[in-house]
Backbone as CSV, one residue per row, in Angstrom:
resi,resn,N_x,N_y,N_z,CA_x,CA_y,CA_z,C_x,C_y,C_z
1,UNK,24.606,24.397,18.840,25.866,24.630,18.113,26.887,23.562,18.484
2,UNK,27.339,22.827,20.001,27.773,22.300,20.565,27.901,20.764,19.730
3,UNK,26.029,20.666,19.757,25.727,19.245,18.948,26.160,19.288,17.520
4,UNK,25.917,20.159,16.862,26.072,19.741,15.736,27.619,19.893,15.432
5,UNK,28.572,20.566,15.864,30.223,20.614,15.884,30.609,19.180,16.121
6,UNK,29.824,18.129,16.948,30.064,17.689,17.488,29.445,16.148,16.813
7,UNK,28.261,16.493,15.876,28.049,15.362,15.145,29.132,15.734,13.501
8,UNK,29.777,16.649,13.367,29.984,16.804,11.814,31.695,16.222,12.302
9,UNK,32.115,16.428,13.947,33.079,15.943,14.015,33.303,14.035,14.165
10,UNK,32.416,13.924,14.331,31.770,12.150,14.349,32.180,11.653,13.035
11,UNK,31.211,12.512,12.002,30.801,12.423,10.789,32.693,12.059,9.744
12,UNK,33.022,13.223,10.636,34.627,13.261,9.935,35.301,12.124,10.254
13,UNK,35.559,11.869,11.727,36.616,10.685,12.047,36.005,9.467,11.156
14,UNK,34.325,9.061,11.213,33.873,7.886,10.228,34.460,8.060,9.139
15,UNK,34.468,8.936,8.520,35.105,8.891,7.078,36.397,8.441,6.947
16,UNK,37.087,9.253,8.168,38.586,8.745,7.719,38.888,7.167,8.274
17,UNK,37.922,7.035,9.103,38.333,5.776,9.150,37.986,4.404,8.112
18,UNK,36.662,4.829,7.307,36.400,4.205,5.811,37.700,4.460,4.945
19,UNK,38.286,5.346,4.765,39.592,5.651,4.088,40.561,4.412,3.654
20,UNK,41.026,3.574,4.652,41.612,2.018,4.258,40.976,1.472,3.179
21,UNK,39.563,1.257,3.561,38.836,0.656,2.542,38.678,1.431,1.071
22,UNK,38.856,2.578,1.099,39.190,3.366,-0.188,40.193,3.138,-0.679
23,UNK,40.884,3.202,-0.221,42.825,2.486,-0.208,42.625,1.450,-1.318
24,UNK,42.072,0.505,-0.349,42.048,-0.864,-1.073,41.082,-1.038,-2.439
25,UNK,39.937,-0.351,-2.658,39.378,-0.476,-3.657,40.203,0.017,-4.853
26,UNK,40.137,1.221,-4.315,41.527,2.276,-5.789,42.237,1.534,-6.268
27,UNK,43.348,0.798,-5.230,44.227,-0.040,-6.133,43.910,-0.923,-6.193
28,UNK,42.498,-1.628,-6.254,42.069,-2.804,-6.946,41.538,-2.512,-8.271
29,UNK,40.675,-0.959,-8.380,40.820,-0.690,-9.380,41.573,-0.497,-10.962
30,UNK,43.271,0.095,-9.820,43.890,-0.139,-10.638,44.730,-0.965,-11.149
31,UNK,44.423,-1.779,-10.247,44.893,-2.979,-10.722,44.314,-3.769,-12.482
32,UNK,42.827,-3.497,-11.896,42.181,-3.697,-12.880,42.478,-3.127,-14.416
33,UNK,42.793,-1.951,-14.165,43.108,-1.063,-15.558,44.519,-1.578,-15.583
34,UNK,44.915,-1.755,-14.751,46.767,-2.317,-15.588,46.841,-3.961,-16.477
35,UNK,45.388,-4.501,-15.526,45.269,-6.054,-16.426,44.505,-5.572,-17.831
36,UNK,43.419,-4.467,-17.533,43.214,-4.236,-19.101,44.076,-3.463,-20.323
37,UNK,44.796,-2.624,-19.541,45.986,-2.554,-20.484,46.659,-3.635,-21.032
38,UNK,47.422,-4.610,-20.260,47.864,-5.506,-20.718,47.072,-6.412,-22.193
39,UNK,46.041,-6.736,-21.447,45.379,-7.575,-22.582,44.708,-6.616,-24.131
40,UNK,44.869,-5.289,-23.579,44.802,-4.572,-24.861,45.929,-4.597,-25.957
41,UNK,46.936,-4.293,-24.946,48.263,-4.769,-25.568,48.880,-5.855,-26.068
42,UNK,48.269,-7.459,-25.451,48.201,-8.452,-26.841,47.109,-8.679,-27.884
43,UNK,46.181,-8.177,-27.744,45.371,-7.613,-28.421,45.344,-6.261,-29.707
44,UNK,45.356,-6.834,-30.396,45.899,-5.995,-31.630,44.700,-4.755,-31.831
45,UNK,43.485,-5.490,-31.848,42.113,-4.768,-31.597,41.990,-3.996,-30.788
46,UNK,42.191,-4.302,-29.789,42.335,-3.677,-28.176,43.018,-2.329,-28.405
47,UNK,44.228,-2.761,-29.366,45.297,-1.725,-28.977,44.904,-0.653,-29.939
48,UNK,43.722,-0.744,-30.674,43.695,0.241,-31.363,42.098,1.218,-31.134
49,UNK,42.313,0.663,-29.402,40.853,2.094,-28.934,40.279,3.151,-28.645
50,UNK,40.374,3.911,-28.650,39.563,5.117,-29.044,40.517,5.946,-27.221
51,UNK,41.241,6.530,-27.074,42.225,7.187,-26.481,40.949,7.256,-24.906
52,UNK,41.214,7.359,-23.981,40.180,7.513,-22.284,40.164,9.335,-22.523
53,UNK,38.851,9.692,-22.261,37.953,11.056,-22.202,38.899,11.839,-21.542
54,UNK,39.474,12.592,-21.372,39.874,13.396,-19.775,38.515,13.809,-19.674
55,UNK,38.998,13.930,-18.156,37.458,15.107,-17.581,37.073,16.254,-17.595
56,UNK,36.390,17.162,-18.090,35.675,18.241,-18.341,35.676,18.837,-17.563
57,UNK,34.714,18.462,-16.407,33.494,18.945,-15.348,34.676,18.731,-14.189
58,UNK,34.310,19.729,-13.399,34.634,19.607,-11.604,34.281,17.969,-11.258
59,UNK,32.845,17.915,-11.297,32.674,16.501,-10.995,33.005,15.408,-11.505
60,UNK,32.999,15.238,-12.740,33.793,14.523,-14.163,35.422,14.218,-12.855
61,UNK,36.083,15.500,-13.097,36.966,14.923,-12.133,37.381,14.551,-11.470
62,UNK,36.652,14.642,-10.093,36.356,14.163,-8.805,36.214,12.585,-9.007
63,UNK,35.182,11.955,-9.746,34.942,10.946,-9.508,36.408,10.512,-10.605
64,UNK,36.796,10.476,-11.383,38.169,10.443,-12.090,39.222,10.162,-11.355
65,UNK,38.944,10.781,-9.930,40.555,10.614,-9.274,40.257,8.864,-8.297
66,UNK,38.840,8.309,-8.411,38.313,7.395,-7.696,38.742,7.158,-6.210
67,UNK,37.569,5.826,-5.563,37.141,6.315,-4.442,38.411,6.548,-3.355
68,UNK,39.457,6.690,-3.221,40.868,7.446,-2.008,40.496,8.741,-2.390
69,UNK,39.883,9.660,-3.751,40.379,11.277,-4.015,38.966,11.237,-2.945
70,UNK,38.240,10.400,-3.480,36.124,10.611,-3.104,36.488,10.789,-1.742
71,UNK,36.809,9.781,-0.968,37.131,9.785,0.598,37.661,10.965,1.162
72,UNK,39.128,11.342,0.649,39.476,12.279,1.281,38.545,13.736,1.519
73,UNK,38.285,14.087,-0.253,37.354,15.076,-0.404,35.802,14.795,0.056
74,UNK,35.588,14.008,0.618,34.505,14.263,1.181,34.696,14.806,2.789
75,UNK,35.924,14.286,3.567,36.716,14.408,5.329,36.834,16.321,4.499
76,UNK,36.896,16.803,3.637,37.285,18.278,3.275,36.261,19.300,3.289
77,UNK,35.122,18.346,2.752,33.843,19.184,2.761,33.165,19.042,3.750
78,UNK,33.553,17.852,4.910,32.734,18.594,6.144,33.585,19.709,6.830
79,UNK,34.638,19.364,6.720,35.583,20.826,7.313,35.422,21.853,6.788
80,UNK,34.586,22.210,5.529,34.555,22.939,4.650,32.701,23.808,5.567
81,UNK,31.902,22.728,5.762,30.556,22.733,6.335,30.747,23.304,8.199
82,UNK,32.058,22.723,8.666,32.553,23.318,9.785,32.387,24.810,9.899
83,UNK,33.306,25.021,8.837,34.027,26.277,8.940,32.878,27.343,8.291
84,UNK,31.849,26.954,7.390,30.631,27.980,7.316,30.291,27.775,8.122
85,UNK,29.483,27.058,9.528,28.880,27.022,10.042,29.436,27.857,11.225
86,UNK,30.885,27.853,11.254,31.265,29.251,12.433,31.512,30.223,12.028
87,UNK,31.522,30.791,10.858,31.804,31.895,10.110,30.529,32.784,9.827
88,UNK,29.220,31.755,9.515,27.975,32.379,10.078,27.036,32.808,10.864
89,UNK,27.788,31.819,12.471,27.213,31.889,13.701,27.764,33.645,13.758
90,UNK,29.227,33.925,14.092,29.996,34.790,14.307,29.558,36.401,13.690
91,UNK,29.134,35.770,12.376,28.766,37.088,11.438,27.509,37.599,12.338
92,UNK,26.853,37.055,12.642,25.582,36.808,13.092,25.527,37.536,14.484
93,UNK,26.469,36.666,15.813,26.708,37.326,17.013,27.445,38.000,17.638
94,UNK,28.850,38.089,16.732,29.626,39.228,17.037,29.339,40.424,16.392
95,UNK,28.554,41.053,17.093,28.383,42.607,16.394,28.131,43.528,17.514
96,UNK,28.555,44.818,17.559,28.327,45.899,18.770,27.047,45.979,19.197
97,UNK,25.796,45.067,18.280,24.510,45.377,19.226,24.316,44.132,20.489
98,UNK,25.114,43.193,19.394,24.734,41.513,20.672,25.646,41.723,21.897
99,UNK,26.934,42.469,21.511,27.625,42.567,23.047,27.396,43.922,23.839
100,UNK,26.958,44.986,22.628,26.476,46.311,23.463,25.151,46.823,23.074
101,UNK,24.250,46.043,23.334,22.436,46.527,23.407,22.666,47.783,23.161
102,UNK,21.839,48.655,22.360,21.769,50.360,22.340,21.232,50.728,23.662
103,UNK,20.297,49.696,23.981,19.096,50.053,25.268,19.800,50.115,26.171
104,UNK,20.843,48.932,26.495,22.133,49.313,28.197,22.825,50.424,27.675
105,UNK,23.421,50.988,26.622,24.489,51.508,26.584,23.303,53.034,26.763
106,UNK,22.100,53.705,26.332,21.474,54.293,26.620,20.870,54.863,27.942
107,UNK,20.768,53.511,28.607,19.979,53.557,30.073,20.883,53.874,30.939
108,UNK,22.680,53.442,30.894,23.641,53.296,31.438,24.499,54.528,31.298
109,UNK,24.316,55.062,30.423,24.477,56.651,30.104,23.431,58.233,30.829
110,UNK,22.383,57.786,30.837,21.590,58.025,32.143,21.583,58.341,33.152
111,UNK,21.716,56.956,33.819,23.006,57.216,35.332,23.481,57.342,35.409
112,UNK,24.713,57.466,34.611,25.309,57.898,34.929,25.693,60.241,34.444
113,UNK,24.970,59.946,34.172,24.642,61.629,33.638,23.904,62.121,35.186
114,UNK,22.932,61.324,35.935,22.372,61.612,36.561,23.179,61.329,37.866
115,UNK,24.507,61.010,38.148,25.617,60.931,39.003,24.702,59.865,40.000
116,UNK,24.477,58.580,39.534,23.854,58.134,40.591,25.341,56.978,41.284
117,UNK,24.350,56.859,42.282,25.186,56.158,43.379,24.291,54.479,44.298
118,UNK,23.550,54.430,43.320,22.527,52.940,43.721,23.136,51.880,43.500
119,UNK,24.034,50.785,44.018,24.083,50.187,42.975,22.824,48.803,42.234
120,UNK,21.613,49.407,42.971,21.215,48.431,42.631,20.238,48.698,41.258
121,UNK,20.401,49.886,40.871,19.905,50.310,39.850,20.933,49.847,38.785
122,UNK,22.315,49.714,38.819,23.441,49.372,37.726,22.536,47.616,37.794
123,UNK,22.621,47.214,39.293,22.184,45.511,38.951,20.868,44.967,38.444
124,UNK,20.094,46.290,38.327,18.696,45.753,37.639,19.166,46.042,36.357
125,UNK,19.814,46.892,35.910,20.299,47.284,34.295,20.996,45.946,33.678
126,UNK,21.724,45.282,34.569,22.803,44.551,34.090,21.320,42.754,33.741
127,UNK,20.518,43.141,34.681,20.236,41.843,34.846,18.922,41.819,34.014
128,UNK,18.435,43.416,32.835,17.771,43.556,31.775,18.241,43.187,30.364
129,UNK,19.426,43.343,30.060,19.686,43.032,29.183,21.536,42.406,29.376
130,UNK,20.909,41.483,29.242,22.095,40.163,29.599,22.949,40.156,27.748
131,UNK,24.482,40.307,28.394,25.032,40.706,26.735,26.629,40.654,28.004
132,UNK,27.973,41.053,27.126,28.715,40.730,27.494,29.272,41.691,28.178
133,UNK,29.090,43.606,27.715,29.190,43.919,28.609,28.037,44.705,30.133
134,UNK,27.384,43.758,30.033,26.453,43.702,31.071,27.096,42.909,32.196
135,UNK,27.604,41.962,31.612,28.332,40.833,32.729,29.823,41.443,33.087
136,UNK,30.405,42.292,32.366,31.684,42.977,32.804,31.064,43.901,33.932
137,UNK,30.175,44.680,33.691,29.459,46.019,35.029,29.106,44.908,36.024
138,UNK,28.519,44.138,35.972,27.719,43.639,37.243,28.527,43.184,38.363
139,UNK,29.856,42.063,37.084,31.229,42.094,38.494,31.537,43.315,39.029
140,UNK,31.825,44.629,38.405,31.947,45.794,39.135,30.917,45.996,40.197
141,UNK,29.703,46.171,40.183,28.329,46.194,40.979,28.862,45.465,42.164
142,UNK,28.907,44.355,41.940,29.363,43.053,43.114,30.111,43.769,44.029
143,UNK,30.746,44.554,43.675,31.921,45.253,44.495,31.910,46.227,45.103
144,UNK,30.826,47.042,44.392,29.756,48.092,44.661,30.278,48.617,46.889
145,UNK,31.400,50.031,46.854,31.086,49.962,48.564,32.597,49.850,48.692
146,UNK,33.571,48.999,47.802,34.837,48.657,48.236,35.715,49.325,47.277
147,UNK,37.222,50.191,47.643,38.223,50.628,46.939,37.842,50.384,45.567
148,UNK,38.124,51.756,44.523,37.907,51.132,43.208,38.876,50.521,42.661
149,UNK,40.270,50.486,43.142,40.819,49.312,42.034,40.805,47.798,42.976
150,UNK,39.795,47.452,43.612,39.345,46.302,44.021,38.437,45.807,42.461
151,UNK,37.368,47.221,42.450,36.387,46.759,41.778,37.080,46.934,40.025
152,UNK,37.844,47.589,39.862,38.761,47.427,38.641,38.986,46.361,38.045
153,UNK,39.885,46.114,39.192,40.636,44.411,38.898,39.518,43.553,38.752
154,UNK,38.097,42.939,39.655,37.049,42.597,38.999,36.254,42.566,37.885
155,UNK,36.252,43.602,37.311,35.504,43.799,35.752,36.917,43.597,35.039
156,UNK,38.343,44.116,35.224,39.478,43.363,34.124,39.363,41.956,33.789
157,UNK,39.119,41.269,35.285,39.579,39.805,35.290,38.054,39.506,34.689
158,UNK,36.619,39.842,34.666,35.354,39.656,33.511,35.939,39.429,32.369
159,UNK,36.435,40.585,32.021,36.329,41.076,30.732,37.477,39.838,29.629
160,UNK,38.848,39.841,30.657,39.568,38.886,30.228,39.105,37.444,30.208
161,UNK,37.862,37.165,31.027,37.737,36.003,30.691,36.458,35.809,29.654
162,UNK,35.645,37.167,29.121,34.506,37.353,28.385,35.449,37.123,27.185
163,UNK,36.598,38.027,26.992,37.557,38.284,25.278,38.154,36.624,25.499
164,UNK,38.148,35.374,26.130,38.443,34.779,25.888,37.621,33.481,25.149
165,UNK,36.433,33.199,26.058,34.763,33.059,25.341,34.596,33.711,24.145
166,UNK,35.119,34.722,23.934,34.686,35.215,22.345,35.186,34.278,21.408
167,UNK,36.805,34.479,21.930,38.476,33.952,20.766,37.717,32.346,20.541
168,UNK,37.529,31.715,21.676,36.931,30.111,21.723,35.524,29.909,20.501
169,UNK,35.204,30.662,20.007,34.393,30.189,19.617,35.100,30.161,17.886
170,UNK,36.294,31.327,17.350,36.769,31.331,16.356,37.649,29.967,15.802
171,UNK,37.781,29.838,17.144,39.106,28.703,17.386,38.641,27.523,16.432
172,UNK,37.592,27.131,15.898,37.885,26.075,15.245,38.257,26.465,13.665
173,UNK,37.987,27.952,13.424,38.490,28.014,12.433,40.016,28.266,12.340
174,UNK,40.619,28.537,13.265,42.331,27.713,13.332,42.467,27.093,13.457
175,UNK,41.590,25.930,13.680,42.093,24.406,13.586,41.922,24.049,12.082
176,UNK,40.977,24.730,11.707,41.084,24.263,10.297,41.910,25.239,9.370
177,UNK,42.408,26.107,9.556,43.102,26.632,8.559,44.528,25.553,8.124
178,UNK,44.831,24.953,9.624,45.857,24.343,10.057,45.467,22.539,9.284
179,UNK,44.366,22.117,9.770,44.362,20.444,9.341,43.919,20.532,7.993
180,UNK,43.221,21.595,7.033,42.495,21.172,6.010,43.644,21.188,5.190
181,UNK,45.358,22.221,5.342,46.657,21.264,4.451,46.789,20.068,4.505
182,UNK,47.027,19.796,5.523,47.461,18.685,6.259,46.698,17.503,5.526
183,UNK,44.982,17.404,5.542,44.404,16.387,4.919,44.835,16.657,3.483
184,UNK,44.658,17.481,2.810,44.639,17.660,2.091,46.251,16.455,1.150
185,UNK,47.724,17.105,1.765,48.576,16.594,1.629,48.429,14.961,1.966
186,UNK,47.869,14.416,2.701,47.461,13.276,3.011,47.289,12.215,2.133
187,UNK,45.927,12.554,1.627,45.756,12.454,0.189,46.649,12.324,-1.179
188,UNK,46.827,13.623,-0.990,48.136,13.309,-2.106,49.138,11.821,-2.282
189,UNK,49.822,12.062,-1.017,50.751,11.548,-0.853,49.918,9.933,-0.505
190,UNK,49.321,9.692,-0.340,48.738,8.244,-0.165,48.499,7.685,-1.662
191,UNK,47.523,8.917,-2.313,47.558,8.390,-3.891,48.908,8.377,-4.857
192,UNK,49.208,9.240,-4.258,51.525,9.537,-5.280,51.571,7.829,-5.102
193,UNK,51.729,7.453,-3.687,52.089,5.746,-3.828,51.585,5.035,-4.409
194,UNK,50.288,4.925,-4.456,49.269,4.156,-5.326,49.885,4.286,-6.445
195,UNK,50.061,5.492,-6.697,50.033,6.251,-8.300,52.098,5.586,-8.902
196,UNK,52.409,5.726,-8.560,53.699,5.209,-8.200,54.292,3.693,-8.568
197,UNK,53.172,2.742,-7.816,53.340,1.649,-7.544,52.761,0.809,-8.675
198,UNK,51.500,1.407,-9.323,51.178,0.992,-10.661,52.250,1.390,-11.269
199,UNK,52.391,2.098,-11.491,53.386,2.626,-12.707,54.933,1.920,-13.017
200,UNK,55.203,1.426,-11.618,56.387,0.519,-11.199,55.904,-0.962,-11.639
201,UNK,55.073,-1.347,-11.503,54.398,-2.873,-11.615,53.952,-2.867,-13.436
202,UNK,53.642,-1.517,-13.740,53.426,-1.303,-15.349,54.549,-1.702,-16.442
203,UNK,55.654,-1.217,-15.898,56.998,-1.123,-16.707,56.874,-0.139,-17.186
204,UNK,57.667,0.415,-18.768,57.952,1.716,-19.511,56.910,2.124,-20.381
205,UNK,56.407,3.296,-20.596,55.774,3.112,-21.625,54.620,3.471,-20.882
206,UNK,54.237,4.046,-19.909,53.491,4.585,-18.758,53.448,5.899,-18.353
207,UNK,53.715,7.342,-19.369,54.384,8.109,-18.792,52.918,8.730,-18.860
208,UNK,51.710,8.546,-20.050,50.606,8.945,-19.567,49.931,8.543,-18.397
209,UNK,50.144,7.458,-18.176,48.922,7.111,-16.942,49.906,7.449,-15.587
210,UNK,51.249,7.802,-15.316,51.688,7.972,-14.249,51.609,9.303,-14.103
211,UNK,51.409,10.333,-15.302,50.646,11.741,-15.207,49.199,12.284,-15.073
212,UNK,48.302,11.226,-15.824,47.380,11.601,-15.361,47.046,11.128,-13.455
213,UNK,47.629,10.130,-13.030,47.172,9.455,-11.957,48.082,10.699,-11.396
214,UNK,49.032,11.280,-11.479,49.710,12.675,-10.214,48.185,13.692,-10.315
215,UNK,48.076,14.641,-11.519,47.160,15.551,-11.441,46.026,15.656,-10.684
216,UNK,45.516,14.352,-10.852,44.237,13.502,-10.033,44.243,13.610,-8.971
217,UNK,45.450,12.974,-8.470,45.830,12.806,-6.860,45.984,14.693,-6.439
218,UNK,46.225,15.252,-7.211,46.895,16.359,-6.526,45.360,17.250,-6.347
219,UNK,44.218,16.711,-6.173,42.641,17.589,-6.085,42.643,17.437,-4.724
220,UNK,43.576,17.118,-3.785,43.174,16.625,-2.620,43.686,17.824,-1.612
221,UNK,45.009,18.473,-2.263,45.341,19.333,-2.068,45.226,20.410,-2.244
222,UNK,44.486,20.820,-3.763,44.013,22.190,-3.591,42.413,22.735,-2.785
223,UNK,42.034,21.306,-2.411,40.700,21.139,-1.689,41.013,21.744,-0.664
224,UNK,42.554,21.512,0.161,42.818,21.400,1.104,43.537,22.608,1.781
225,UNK,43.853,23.448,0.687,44.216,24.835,0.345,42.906,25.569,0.201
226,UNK,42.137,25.140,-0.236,40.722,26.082,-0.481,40.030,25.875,0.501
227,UNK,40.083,25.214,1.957,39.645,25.139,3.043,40.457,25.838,3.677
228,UNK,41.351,26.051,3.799,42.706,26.661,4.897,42.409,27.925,4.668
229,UNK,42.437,27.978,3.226,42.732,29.894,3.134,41.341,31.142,3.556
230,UNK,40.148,30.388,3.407,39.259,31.250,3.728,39.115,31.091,5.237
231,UNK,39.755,30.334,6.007,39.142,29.927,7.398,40.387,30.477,8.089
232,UNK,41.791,30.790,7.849,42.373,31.106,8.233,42.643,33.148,8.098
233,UNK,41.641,33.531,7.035,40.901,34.915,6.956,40.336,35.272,7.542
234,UNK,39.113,34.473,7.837,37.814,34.713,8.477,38.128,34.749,9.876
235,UNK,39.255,33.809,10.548,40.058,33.913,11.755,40.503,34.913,12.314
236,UNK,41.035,35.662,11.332,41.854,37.069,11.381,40.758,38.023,11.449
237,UNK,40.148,38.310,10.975,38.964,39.036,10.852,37.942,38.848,12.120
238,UNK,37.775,37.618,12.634,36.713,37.787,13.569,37.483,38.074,15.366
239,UNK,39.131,37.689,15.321,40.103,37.806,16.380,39.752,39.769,16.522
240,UNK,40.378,40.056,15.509,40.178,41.491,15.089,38.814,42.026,15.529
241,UNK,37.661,42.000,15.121,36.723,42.486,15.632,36.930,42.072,16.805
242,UNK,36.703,41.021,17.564,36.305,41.165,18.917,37.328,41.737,19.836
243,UNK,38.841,42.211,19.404,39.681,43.003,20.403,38.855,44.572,20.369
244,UNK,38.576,45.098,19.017,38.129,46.503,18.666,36.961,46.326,19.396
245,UNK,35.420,45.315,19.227,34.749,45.607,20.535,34.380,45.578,21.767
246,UNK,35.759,44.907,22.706,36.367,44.299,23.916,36.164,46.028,24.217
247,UNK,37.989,46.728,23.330,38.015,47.847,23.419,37.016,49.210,23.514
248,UNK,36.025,48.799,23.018,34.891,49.974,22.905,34.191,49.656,24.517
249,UNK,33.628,48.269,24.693,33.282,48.228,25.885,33.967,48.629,27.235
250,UNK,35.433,48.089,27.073,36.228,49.106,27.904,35.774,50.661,28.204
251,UNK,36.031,51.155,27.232,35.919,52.736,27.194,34.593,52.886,27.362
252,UNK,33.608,52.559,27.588,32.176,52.963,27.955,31.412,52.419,29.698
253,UNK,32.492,51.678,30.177,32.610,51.276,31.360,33.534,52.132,32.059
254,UNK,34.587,52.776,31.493,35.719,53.727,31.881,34.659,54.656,32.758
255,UNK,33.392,54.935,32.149,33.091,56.370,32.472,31.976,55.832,33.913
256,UNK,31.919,54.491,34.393,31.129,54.256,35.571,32.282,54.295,36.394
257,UNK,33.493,54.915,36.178,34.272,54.731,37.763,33.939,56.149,38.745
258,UNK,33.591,57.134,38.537,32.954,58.278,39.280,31.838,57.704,39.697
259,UNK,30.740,57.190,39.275,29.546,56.348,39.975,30.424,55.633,41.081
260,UNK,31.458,54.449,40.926,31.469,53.821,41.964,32.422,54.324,43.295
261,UNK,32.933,55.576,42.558,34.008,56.529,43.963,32.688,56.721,44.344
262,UNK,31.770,57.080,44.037,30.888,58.296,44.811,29.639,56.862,45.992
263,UNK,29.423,55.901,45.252,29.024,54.228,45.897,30.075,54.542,46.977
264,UNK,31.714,54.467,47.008,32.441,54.036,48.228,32.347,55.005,48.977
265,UNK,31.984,56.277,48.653,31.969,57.179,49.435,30.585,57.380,50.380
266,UNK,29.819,56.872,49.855,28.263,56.930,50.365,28.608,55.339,51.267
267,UNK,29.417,54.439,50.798,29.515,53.172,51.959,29.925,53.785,53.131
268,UNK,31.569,54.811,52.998,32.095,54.928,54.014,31.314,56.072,55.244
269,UNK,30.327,56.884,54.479,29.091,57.641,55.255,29.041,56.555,56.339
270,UNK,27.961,55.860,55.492,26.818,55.275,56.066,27.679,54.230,57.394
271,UNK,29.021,53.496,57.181,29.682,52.921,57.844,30.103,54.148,59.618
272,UNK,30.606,54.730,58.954,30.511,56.049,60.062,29.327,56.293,60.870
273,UNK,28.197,56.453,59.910,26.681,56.650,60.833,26.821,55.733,61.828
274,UNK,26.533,54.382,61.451,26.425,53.413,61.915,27.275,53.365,63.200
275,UNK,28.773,53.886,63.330,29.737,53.689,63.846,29.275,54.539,65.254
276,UNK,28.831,55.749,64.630,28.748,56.843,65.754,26.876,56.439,66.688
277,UNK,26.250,56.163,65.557,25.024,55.967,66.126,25.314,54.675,67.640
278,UNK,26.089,53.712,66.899,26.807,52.017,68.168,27.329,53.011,69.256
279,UNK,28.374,54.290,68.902,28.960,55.035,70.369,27.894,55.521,70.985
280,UNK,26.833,56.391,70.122,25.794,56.898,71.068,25.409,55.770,72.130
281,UNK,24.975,54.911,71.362,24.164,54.131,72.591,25.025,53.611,73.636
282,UNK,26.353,53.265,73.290,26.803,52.742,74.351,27.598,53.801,75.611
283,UNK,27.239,54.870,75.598,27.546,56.392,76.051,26.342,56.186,76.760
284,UNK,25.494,55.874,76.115,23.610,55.953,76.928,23.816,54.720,77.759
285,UNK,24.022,53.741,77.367,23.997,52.606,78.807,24.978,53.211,79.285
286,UNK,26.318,53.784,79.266,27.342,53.679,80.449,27.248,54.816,81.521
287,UNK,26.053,55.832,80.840,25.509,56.905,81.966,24.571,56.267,82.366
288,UNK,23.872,55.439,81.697,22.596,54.844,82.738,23.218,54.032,83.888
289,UNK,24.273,53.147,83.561,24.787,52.097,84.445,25.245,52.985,85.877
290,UNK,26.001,54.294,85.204,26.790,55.117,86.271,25.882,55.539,87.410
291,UNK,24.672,56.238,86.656,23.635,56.643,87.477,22.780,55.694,88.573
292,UNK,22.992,54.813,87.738,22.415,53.084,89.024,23.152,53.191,90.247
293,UNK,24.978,52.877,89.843,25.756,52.549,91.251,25.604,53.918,91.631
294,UNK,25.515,55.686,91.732,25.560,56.610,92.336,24.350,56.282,92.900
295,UNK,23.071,56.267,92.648,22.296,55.771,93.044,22.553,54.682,94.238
């Protein structure tokens, strides 16, 4: 996923940096059409030719706005190829089974029904089915023995950094809700000058070709609008799910904090055993020692 974000972002900067050279062809182009106007116009013949097609077709138009509209709209449709390509990963891995297996949330329901107190039964669970909140319990596990809002604050500070790994992966579709105006306007406004500057170098008598050359120019922008608006949806929508199943995982981890009172309570036993078993013995050497010097 990494690579290919990462070649389509390659793919993009090349383009825009071919862009100059689009620059320069366009208005050599139109340059061209302003010298054939002219000579149509001393041209009596000329002047009487058959009116230029408008364009029909989507594509008809595209190539119509020539190669500055081609350039830009092509820097649109990989942002366009971006933004499916995280909109389908997401559809795909954000869902309550990839972050909550039925099988952990089943097995984990279990033990805890069965009031256990192992924790190494939570760490073989966690380390069966690897998912996100598997990795929130296991920091708890880790802790497994110590105060529970030790082990609290551990699975919070998981979890906050799991809901942040989620948000990161949406994130490029806010970058593009945000740059695909932006190019979009780019465009425009690069061809408005073009578009502009003929029309200034034309003289009067230009009011068609300084309208058709705006409309043209202006495909760059609704390209650029029709990239923003679905990616800046799909943003909202996938932010949204992953707080609602942050939240669910919360609440199904809520119910292992009686498992881990009853873990600290079985530590602080066994710490005690231990404690009293160290006095026994050293009660046993200090009567043995006593009995030596009476001796």
């Amino acid at each position: 996923m990494t690579r290919l974000l990462r070649s389509i972002f390659l793919l993009s900067l090349l383009t825009l940096l071919l862009l100059p050279a689009a620059s320069v062809s366009s208005a050599a182009g139109e340059n061209r059409d302003k010298a054939a106007d002219q000579a149509r116009a001393a041209d009596p013949a000329k002047r009487a030719a058959p009116a230029k097609k408008a364009p029909e077709t989507l594509w008809e138009l595209i190539v119509a706005g020539g190669p500055l509209n081609m350039g830009f709209l092509a820097v649109l449709g990989i942002f366009s190829l971006v933004g499916l390509t995280v909109i389908l990963e997401r559809l795909v891995n954000l869902t309550a089974g990839k972050l909550m297996p039925p099988g952990f949330v089943r097995d984990l329901q279990d033990l805890i029904r069965r009031h256990s107190d192992n924790p190494e039964l939570f760490r073989e669970l966690c380390e069966r089915y690897p998912s996100v909140i598997a990795t929130v319990l296991k920091a708890g596990v880790l802790w497994a023995g110590r105060p529970v809002p030790e082990i609290e604050k551990a699975m919070e500070d998981t979890a906050a950094r799991e809901l942040g790994a989620l948000r990161g992966r949406v994130r490029p579709l806010t970058v593009l809700s945000g740059a695909g105006p932006l190019v979009g306007l780019l465009g425009t406004a690069v061809g408005m000058i073009l578009v502009f500057r003929t029309a200034s170098e034309g003289g009067l008598g230009k009011a068609e070709l300084l309208a058709e050359g705006i409309y043209l120019k202006l495909e760059t922008t609704v390209a650029g609008l029709l990239v923003a608006i679905p990616s800046l949806l799909f943003a909202a929508f996938f932010n949204s799910r992953t707080e609602k199943l942050m939240r669910r995982i919360d609440e199904q981890l809520m119910e292992t904090i009686p498992c881990f009172i009853r873990m600290e309570k079985s530590q602080r036993s066994e710490v005690r055993g231990q404690k009293s078993e160290a006095g026994g013995q050293r009660s046993e050497v200090r009567d043995q020692a006593e009995s030596e010097v009476a001796v």
